[in-house]
C-alpha positions in Angstrom: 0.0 0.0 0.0 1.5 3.1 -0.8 1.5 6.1 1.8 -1.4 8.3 0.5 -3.6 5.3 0.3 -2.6 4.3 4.1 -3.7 7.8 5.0 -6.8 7.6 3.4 -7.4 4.0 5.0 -6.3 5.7 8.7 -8.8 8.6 7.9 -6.2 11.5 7.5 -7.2 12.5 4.2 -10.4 15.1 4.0 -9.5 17.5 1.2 -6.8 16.9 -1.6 -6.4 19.9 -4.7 -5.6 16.7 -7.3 -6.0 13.0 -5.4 -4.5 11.3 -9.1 -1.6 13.5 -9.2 -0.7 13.6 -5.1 -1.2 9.5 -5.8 1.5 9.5 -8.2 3.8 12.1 -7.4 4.1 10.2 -3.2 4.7 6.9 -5.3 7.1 7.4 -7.7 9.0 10.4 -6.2 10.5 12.1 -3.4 8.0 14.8 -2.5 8.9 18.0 -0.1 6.2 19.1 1.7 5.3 21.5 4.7 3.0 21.9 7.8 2.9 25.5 9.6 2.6 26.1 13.1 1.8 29.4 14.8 3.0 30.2 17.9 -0.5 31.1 20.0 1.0 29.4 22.5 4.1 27.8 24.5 3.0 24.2 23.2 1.5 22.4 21.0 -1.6 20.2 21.9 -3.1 16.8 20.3 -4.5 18.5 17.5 -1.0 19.8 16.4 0.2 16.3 16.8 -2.1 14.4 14.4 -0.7 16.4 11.8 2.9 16.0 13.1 2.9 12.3 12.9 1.3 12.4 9.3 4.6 14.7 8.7 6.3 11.4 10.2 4.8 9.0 8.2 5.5 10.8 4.8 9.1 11.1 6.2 9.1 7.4 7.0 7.7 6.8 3.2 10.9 8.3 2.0 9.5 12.3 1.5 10.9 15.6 3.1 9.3 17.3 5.6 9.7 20.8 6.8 8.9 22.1 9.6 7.1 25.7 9.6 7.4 28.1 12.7 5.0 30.8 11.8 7.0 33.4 13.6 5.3 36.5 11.6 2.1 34.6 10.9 1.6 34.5 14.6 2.3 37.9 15.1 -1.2 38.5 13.2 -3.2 35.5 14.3 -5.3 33.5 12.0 -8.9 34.2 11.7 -9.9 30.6 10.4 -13.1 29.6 11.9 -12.6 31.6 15.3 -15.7 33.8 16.4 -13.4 36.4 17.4 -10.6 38.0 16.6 -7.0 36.3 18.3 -4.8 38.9 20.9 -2.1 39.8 19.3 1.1 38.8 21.1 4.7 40.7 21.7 7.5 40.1 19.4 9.3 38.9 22.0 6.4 36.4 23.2 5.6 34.8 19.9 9.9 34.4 19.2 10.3 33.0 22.5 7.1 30.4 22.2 8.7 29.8 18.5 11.8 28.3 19.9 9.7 25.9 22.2 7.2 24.7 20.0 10.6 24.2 17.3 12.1 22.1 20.4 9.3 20.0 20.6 9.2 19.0 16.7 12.4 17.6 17.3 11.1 15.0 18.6 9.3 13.5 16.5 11.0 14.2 13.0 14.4 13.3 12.2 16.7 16.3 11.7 19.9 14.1 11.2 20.1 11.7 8.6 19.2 10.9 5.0 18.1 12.6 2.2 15.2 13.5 3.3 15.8 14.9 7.2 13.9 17.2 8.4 14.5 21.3 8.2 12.8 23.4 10.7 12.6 27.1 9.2 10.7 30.3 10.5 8.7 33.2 8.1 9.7 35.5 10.1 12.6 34.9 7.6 11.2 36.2 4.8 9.0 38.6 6.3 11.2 40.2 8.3 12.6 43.0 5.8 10.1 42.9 3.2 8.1 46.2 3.3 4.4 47.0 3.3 4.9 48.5 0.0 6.6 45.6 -2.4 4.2 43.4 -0.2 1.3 44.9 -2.1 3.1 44.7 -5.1 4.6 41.5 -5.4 2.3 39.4 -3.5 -0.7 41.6 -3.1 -1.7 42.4 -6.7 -2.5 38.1 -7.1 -5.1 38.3 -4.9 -8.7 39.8 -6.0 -11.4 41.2 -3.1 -13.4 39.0 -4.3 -11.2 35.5 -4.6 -10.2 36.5 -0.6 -14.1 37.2 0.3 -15.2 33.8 -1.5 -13.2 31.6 1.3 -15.7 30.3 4.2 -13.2 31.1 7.1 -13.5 35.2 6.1 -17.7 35.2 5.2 -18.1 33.6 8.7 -16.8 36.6 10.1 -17.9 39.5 8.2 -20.9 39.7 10.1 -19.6 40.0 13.2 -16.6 42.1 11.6 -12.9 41.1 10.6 -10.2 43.3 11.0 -8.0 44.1 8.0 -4.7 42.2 9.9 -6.9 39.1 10.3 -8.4 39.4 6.5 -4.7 39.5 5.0 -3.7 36.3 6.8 -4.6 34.3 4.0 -2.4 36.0 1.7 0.5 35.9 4.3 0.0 31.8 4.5 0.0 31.8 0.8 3.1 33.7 0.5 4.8 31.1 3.1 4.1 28.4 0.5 5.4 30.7 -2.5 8.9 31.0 -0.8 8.8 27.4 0.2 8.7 26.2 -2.9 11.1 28.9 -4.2 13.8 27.9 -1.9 13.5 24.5 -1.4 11.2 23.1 -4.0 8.2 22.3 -2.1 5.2 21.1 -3.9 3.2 20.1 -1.0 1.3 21.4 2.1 -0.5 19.6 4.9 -2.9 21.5 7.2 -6.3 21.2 9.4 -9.5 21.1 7.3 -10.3 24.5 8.2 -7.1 25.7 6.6 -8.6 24.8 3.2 -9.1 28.3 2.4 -5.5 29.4 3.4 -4.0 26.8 1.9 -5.7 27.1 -1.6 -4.0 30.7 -1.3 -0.9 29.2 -1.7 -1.5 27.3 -4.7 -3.2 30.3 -6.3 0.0 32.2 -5.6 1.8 29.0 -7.3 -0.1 29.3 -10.2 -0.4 32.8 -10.6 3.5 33.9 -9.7 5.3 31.4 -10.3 3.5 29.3 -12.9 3.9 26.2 -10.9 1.8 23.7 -9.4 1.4 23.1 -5.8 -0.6 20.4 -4.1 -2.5 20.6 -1.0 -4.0 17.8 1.9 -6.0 18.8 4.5 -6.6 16.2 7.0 -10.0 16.2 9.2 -10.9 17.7 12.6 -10.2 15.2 15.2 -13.5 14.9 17.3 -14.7 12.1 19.9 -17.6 10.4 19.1 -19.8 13.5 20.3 -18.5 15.8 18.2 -16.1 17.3 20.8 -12.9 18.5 19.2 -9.1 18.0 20.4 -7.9 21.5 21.0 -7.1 24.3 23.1 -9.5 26.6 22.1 -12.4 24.2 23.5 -11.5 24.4 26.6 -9.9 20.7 26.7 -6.4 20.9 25.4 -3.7 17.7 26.2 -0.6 19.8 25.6 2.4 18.0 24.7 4.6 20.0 27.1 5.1 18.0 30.4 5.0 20.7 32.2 1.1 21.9 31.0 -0.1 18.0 31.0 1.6 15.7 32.1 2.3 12.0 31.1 0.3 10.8 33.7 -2.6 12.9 32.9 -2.2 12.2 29.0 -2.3 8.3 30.1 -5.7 8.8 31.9 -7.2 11.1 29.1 -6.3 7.8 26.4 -7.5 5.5 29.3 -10.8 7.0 29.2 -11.5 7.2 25.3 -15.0 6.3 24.4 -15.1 2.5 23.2 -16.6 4.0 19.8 -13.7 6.7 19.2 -10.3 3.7 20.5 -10.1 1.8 17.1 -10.1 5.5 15.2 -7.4 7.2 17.5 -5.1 4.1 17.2 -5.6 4.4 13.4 -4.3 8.2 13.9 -2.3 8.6 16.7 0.1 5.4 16.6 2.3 4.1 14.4 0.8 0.2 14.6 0.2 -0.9 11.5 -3.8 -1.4 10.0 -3.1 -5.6 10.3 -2.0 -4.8 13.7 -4.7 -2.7 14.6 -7.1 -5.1 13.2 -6.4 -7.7 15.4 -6.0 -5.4 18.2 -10.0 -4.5 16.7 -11.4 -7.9 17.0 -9.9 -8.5 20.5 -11.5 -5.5 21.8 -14.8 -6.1 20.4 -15.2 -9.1 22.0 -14.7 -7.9 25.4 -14.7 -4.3 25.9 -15.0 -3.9 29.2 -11.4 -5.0 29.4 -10.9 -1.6 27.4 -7.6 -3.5 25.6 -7.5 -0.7 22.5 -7.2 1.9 25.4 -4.9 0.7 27.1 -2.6 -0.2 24.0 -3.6 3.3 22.9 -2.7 5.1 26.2 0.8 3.1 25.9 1.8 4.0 22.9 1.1 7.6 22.6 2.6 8.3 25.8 5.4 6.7 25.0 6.3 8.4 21.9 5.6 11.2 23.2 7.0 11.1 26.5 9.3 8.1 26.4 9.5 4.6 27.8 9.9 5.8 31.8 7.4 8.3 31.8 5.2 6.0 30.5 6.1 3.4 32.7 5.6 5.8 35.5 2.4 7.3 34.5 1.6 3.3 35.0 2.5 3.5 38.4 1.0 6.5 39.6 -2.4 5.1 38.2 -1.7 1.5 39.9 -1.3 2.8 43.3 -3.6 5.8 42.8 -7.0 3.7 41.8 -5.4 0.1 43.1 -4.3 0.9 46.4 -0.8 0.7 47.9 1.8 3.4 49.5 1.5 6.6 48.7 4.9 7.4 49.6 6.3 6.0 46.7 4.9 9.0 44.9 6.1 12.6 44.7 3.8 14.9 45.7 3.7 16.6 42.2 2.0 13.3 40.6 -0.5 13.0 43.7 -1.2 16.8 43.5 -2.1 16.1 39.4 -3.9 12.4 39.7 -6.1 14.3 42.9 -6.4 17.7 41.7 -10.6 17.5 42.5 -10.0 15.6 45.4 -11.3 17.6 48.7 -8.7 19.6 50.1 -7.5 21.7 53.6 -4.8 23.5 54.7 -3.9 22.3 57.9 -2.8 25.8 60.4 0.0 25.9 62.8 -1.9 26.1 65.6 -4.1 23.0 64.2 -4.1 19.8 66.6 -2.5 16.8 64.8 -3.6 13.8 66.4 -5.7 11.9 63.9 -9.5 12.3 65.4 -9.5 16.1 66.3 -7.5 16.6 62.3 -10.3 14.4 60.9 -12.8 16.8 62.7 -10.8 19.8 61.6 -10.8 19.1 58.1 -14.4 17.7 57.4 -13.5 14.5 56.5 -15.7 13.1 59.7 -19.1 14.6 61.2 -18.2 13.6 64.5 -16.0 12.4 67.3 -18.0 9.3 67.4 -17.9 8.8 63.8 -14.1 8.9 63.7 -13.3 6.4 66.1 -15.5 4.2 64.9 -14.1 4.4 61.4 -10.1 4.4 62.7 -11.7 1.5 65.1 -13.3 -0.9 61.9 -9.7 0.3 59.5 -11.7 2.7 57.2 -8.9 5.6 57.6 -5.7 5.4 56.0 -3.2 7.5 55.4 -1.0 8.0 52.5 -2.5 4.4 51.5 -1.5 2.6 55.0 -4.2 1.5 57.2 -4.5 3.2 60.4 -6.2 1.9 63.3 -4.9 3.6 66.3 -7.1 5.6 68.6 -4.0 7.6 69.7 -2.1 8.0 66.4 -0.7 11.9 65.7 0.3 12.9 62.7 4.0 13.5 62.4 6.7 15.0 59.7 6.7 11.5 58.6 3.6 11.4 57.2 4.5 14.4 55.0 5.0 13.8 51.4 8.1 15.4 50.4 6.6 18.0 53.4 3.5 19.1 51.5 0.8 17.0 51.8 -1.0 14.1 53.5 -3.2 11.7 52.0 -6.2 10.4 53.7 -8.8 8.1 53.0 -12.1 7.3 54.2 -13.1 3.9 52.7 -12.4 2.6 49.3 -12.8 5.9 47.9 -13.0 9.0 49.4 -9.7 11.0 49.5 -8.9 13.9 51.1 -5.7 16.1 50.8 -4.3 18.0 53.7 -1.7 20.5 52.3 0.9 22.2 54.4 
């Protein structure tokens, strides 16, 4: 099977400009192509990545990838389906969100060897020194009013107004592909499906300046099976950056896939192949409760994008979190994230520690009566270890890298006590 026919079969493909001639050209030569990424913020999310591992699977078909860090683009801010208009960010806050999101690409395409490695480049390049004026007249006089007003991302705002900086964006995008293929001979450019309009800019520019053809896939919106969409402008954004979610919290979000939406994202998000995924299909479907393609899916995407360990450890932290066990193996960083809407209280200076006055104190029991009874039958624990002494007072020792205790009421109910 040749590469555009396994995206089709994965459901990456949505839009193509020529399906024949995209067909042909990815099987019988080496193709450069392009995805561009604005820097509106300090990481990318799992939307960015579906179209960063299709850049990895034309790469590992042989094809070039480069890597586009809209450095001037995101200066502007892209109007594309957005109800209103984007704030526009400091020079110095789009460069320095540039050089993380270009740090993060790294990772998944290969800048080293072959042919066909990987180049990272940035329009603020190109855009940099060219004036307002040879703007208009180089690039500028290819676009008509009317060609710019025809594309759906600009009539779904012209109700509600569109400023002049957001309206010019397409032409920008189109330019990026013009000097693309100018410098380096790229035919190709892969984008979200409500790019289409941005991207056909670029062709028309192609075709118009430079007399060439250029080719364009758009892949679809990812959404679960309720129409929800991966991205950070819903509200719901997995960021790829440790640091904003980490691996343990982007193991639980694959855990938890719907059963109807686990076959798709393993078709997208890994790097299994379909006979693979097949068999992985079957398995599921005759016993989902055992959630299998979650769990292979949650493995694999954490993995490649977090590694092997934080993977491993993202296990962990789940196993001891929902399966019982010390909590002291943990740091508090990974409790604080796997309970973040767990019921919490700030224990004072002046707060008695022994165990029945504390579980007063914070809420966790009703009563003095209540407590002992529950410390009495072994329903308290804390930090995971069963505590059934009357007298027991809490000590530095039950401080989790001295911020927080865990206790527990039952099989379930936690509480927090932060220090």
């Amino acid at each position: 099977m040749n590469i555009f026919d396994e995206l089709k079969a994965r459901g990456l493909i949505f839009q193509t400009t020529d399906e024949e001639a995209l067909r042909k050209a990815l099987t019988e030569e080496q193709v450069s192509y392009y995805v561009g990424y604005d820097p509106t913020a300090d990481s990318l999310h799992l939307g960015n990545l579906v179209l960063i591992l299709t850049m990895r699977r034309l790469q590992l078909a042989g094809h070039k990838p480069y890597a586009l860090v809209g450095g001037a683009t995101g200066l502007i801010g892209d109007p594309s389906f957005k109800d209103d208009e984007r704030s526009l960010q400091t020079k110095d806050t789009v460069l320095e969100w540039s050089g993380k999101i270009r740090k993060q690409l790294e990772r998944f395409l290969d800048f080293e060897n072959g042919d066909n490695k990987a180049e990272m480049t940035n329009n603020y390049n190109w855009f940099e020194d060219l004036s307002f004026i040879d703007f208009l007249r180089d690039v500028g006089k290819y676009f008509t009013i009317n060609y710019m007003m025809s594309k759906e991302s600009v009539k779904r705002r012209i109700e509600t107004g569109i400023s002049y900086t957001e309206f010019a964006y397409q032409i920008m995008q189109g330019y990026d592909f013009y000097e693309l293929n100018k410098r380096h001979g790229v035919s190709l450019q892969l984008g979200g499906s409500d790019q289409w309009g941005n991207m056909t800019a670029g062709t028309e520019l192609l075709r118009r300046k430079a007399e060439t053809t250029g080719h364009v896939i758009t892949l679809p919106l990812i959404t679960d099976s309720t129409g929800k969409k991966f991205g950070k402008s819903e509200g719901n954004a997995i960021w790829l950056d440790a640091d904003k979610t980490s691996p343990y919290e982007m193991y639980q979000f694959w855990l938890n896939v719907d059963d109807e939406d686990a076959v798709k994202m393993l078709k997208i998000f890994t790097f299994l192949s379909l006979d693979e995924i097949a068999k992985i299909e079957a398995e599921f479907n005759e016993a989902r409760h055992e959630r299998l393609a979650q769990k292979v899916l949650a493995k694999e995407v954490v993995t490649l994008v977090h590694g092997e360990e934080a993977f491993e450890n993202a296990v962990k932290v789940s196993s001891i979190l929902f399966g019982g066990g010390s909590l002291k193996e943990l740091d508090a960083k990974s409790i604080q994230t796997g309970m973040k809407d767990v019921p919490r209280y700030d224990v004072k200076a002046d707060d008695d520690m022994k165990l029945i006055e504390l579980l007063i104190t914070a809420g966790i029991e009703q009563s003095k009566r209540q407590a002992r009874e529950d410390i009495t039958n072994g329903a308290i624990y804390i930090n995971g270890e069963r505590v059934q002494d009357l007298e027991y007072a809490l000590s530095d020792s039950d401080k989790i890298d001295s911020q927080l205790t865990v206790i527990r009421r039952g099989k379930k109910k936690n509480f927090i006590l932060n220090y």
